[in-house]
N, C-alpha and C positions, 0 to 999 in steps of 0.2 A: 309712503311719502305723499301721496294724494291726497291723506285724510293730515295733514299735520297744519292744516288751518280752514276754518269756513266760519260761519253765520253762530255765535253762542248759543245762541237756540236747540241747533239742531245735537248739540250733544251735553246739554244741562241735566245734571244731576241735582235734584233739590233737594237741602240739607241744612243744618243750621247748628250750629256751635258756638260754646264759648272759648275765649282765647283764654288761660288761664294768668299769664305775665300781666295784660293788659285789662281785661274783665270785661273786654269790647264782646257784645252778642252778633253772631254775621248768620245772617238767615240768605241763601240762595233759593232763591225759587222762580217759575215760568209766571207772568200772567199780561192776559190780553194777545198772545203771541210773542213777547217778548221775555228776555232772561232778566233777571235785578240779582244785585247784591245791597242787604239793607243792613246796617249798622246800627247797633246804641251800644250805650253804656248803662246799665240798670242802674238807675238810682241819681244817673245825672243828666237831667231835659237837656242840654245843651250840646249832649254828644247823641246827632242820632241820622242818619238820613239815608241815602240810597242813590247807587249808581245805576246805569241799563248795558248790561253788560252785549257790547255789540260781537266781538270777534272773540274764536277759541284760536290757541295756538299750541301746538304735540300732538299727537297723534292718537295716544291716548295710551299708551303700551308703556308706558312710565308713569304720565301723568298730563296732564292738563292747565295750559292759563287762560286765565281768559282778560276783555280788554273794554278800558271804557273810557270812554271822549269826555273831556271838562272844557269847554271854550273852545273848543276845537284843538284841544291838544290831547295827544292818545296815550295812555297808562295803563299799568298792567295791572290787577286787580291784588292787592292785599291777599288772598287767599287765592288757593291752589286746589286741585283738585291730584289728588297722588293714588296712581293706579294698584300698584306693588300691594298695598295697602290696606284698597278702596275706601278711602276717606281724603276728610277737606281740613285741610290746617293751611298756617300759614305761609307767607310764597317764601323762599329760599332767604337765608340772611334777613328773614324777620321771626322766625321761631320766638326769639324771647323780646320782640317790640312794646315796649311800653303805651305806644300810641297806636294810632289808626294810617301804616305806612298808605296815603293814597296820591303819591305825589312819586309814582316810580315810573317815568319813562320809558315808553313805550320806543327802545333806541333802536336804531338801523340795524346795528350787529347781532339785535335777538330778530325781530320782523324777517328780515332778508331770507335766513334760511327754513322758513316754517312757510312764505308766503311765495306767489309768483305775480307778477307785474307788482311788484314794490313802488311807488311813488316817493321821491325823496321826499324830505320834510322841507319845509321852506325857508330860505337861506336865513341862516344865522339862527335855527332853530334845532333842539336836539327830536323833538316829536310832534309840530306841528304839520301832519301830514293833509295832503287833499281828499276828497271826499271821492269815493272810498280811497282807504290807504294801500291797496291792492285791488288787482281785479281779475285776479285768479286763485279761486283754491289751493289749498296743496302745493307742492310740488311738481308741477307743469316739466311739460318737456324739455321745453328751454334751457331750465335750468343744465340739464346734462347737452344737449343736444345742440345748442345756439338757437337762434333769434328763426323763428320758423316763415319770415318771411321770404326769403330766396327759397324757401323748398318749395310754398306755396307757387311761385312763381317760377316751377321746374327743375331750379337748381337744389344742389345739393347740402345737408345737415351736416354739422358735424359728428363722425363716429366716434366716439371715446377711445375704443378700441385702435384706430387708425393713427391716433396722434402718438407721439413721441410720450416714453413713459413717463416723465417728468409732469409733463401737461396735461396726460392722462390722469395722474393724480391729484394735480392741483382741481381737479373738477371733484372729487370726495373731499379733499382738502378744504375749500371753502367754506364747510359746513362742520366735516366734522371735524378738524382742529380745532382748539385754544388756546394752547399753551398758556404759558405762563404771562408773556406780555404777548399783546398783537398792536403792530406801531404800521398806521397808513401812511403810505407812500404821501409827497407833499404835493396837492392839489387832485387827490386820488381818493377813493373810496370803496371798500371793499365791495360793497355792491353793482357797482359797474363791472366787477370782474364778468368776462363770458366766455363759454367752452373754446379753447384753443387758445386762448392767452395766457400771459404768465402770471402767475396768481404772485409772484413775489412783484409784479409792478405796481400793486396794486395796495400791497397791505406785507409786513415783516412780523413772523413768529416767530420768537423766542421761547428758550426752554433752561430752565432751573437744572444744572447736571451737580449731583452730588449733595441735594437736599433732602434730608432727612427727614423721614414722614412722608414725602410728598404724592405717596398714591393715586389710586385713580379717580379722576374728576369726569363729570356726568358727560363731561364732552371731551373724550381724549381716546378714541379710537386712534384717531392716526397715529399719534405718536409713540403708542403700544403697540402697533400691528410693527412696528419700525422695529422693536428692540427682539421682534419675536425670529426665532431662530429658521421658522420654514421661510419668512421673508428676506434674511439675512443669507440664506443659502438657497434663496432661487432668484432673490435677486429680480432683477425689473420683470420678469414674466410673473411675478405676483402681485397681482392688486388687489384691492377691496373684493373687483370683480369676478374675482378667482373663487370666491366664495358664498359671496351675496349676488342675486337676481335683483338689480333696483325697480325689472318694474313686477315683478311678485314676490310675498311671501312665504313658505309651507305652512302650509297647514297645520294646526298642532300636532295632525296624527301623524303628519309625514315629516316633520322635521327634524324627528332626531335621524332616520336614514337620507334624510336628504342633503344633512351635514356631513353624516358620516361618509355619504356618498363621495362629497367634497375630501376629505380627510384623503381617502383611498383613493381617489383621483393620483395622487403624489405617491402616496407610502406603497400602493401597488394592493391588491388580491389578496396575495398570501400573507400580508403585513396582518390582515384582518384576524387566519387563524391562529395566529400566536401571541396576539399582542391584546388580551383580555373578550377573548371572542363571546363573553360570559355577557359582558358588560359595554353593547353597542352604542351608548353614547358618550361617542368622545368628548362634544364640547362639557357635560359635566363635568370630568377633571380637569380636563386639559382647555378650560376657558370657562373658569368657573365665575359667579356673579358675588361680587363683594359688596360692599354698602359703599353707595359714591359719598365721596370727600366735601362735596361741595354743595349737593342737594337733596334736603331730607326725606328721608321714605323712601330713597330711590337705589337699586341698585346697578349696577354698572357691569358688563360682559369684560370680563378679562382678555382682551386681543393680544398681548404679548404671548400666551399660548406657554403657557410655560409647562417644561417637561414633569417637573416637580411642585408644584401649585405651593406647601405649604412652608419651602424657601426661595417662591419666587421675588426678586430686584424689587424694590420700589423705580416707580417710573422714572426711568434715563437716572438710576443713580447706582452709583458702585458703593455697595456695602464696606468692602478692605478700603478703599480708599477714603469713605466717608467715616468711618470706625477712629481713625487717626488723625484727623485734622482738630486742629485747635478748633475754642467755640468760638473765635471771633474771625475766624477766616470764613468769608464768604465764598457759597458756591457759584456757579461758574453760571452766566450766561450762554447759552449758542441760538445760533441759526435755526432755524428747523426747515425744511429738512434737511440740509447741509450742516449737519453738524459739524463737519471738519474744520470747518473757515469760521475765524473770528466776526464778528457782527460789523458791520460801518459805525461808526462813533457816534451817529446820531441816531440811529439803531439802540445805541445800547445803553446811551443817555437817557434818550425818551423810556427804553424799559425798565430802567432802575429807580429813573421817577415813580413811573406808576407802580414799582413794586414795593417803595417807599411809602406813596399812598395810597396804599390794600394793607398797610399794618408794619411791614419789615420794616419797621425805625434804625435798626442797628445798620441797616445798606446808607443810611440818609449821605456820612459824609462823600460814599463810593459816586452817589448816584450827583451829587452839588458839585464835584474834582471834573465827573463825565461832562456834565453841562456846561459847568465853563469853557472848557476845551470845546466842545461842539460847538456853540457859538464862537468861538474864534474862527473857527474852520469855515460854519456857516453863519453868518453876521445879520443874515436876514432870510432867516426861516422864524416864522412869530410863531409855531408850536417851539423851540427851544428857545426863543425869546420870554415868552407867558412864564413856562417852565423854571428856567432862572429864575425871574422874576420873584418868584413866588419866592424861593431857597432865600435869595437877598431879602427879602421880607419879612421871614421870621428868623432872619437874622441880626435884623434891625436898620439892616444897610437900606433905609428907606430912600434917598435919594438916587442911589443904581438900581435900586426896584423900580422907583418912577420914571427912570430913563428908560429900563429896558421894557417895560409895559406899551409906556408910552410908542415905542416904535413897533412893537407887535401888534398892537392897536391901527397903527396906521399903514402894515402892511394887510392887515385883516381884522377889520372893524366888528367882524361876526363874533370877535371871541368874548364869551360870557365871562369867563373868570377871570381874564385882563381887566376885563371892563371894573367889574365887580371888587377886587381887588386892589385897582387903581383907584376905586371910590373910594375905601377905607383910609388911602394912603394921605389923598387928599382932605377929607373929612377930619383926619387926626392934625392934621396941617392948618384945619381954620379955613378950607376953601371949600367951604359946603357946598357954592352954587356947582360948580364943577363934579364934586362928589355926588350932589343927588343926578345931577344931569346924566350924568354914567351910569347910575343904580337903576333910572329909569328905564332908559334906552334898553339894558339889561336886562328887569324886569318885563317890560313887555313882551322879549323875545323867551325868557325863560319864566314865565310865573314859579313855577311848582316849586324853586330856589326861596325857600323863604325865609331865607336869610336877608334876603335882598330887599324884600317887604319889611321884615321889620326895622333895617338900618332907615329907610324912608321913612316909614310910620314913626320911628323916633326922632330922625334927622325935624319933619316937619313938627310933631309934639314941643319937640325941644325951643322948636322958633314960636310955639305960640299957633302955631295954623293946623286946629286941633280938627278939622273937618276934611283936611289933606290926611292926618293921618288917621284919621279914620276912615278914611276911605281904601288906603293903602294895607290895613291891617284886616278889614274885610276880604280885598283879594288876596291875598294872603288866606285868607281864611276858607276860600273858595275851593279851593287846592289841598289844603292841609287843616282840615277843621278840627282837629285835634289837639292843634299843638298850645301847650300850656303857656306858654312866655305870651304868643298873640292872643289869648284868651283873656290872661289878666289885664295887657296892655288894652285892650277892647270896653274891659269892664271900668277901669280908669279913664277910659276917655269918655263914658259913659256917667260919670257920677257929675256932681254940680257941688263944686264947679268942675272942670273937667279936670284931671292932671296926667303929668305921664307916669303913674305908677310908684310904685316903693324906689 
């Protein structure tokens, strides 16, 4: 955990490839003391430049990202470095990117657990963080241990060990959960969570029960150590820590007796002469590595421990009961860890939005039924305010979109896609000054949206004020130099006389 963030530098591998989707050339290499990632396209002068890669984040035991500042806004690099592998392709969910993705936010909820002293970003922005964005390597004490100033000053840390098992957990939980949805508490943020608080005040997990396919993802320890049967039958004296040392390793030579050691901890001595004495590493079968679901080249330790490996459960799902449901019945949201108890309604609204928008279309009408109702109950929370909003909108129900934006907006002015959103509304309405007024405000706080830039860059082309929008389609460009639509838009406002394009 020490080594899962510092300086690019000190762990660059320089290498260079082509993408084959895109035909982008990425050459990584060190010079002057410093790391770069440099970009072209062979054959076309206009796609070509280079980033200075400041920060690495993983540890390097999977793979590697690494991170680079545009305007003082922090993104994660287009390319990755995949250990399993030992090679450099593309970062997660850009495998087959047609362009140059360099406009991916560097957001809180990846930063937080690779880094220590995290600095938020600055209100109303998702990654404009201060200078430096941390100011600790790794994995610091802190993180498990709280805030090391009372110890400094005589008093006492917190022990993991000492806290109630609930909250004992919730300190591995922060980092390595994700379920399916994660919804922050309102005016809350997962990163202020600290050892001895309740990680549910902070941030709500959800998990998908009864979905088919849904295996294991690069980050779901927790919720597989949950379904495995030595946790199920010891019960709160088992935790993470029952198996793993967070503040060492083994060594490769010692590792497989050092798990085994663990195993026999429980199962006892004699368990060892009868039960494959041949074949001393348990976790091979019995926590064997699969291909993760979610991030390429990478495999995943199977923690549900299953007896049987090659008819073990997909994660939290019942095979006999998922065998017989219709196709159009949707599975089941819960809690996590409390899966027993139904979710709070705004809980389970906010997760069925976002699992509407990662792809599941067919949830859309469950997740728009959720939200209305949540807003009834809560009439002024402007995360289910924006949320609706949005449903009414491509609904067409434009005027209860611009009502309920409108009040999300002016319980919290921070939010980008209210904003954004309410421009279009406006703008389709014939009140441009209003709608660019919005997209602005927007845009400054969100550049890398560049959607946003080029509603302005045509909003302004359209009125004639061709040096607004070319100005606008530049920053834009700054961020996302790739993108085709602002490219030709660039080149038409370029020609004489100027136009806005086809």
């Amino acid at each position: 955990m020490a080594h899962a963030s510092g300086p690019a530098i000190d762990v660059l591998t320089p290498a260079e490839f082509t993408h084959k989707e895109s035909g982008v050339h990425y050459r990584i290499y060190a010079e002057n003391g410093r790391g770069w990632l440099s970009f072209d396209r062979p054959g076309d002068p206009e796609v070509q430049g280079k980033r200075e890669l400041l920060y690495y984040i993983g540890s390097g035991r999977r793979g590697r990202s690494y991170l680079f500042e545009t305007d003082g806004f922090l993104f994660e690099s287009p390319v990755n470095w995949y250990a399993n592998k030992q090679i450099w392709d593309m970062a997660p969910a850009y495998e087959t990117a047609r362009e140059i993705p360099l406009n991916l936010p560097a957001y809180t909820s990846c930063l937080h657990c690779h880094v220590s002293g995290m600095q938020p970003p600055a209100p109303g922005t998702d990654n404009r963080y201060p200078e430096p964005p941390f100011t600790q390597n790794g994995v610091a004490c802190e993180r498990c241990h709280g805030p090391g100033a009372a110890h400094v000053n005589g008093g006492a840390i917190v022990n993991p060990a000492k806290l109630t098992p609930a909250r004992r957990d919730d300190i591995c939980m922060q980092c390595h959960l994700e379920g399916k949805a994660a919804i922050e508490r309102p005016g809350s943020h997962v990163y202020e969570f600290r050892p001895g608080d309740q990680l549910s005040d902070y941030v709500r997990y959800l998990l998908l029960v009864n979905a088919k396919g849904s295996g294991l993802g690069a980050v779901s320890q927790v919720e597989a150590f949950a379904q495995s049967e030595c946790r199920k039958k010891s019960g709160d004296a088992m935790s993470c820590t029952s198996c793993h040392n967070p503040h060492q390793s083994p060594s490769t030579e010692d590792r497989v007796a050092f798990y085994r050691g663990k195993c026999l901890a429980c199962h006892g001595a004699a368990f060892a002469t009868k039960h494959h004495p041949d074949r001393p590493d348990c976790a091979a079968c019995h926590m064997p590595a699969s291909a993760s679901t979610d991030v390429a080249h990478t495999q995943v330790t199977d923690h549900r421990i299953p007896r049987r490996p090659q008819v073990s459960p997909q994660l939290l799902e019942s095979p006999e009961e998922t065998s017989s449901l219709p196709r159009l019945v949707l599975p089941r949201l819960v809690p996590f860890p409390d899966t027993k108890t139904d979710p709070d309604l705004r809980d389970l609204a906010l997760a069925w939005d976002a699992i509407v928008e990662s792809g599941m279309s067919v949830a859309e009408p469950q997740a728009n039924e959720l939200l209305a109702k949540a807003v009834k109950q809560l009439p002024n929370d402007p995360a289910l305010l924006s949320a609706l909003a949005y449903t009414e909108q491509r609904r067409g129900s434009t005027d209860h979109a611009r009502e309920l934006y409108k009040k999300a907006l002016a319980l919290d002015s921070s939010l980008v896609d209210a904003a954004t959103n309410l421009g279009v509304i406006e703008a389709q309405a014939g009140d441009l000054k209003d709608a660019v007024k919005l997209w602005q405000n927007a845009f400054e706080r969100a550049p890398a949206r560049s959607s946003i830039g080029l509603n302005l860059a045509r909003t302004y082309c359209a009125a004639g004020k061709f040096a607004e929008a070319r100005r606008f389609i530049l920053r834009t460009l700054e961020f996302n130099p790739d993108l085709p639509s602002a490219r030709k838009l660039l080149q038409s406002l370029g020609g004489s006389p100027a136009t806005c394009g086809p």
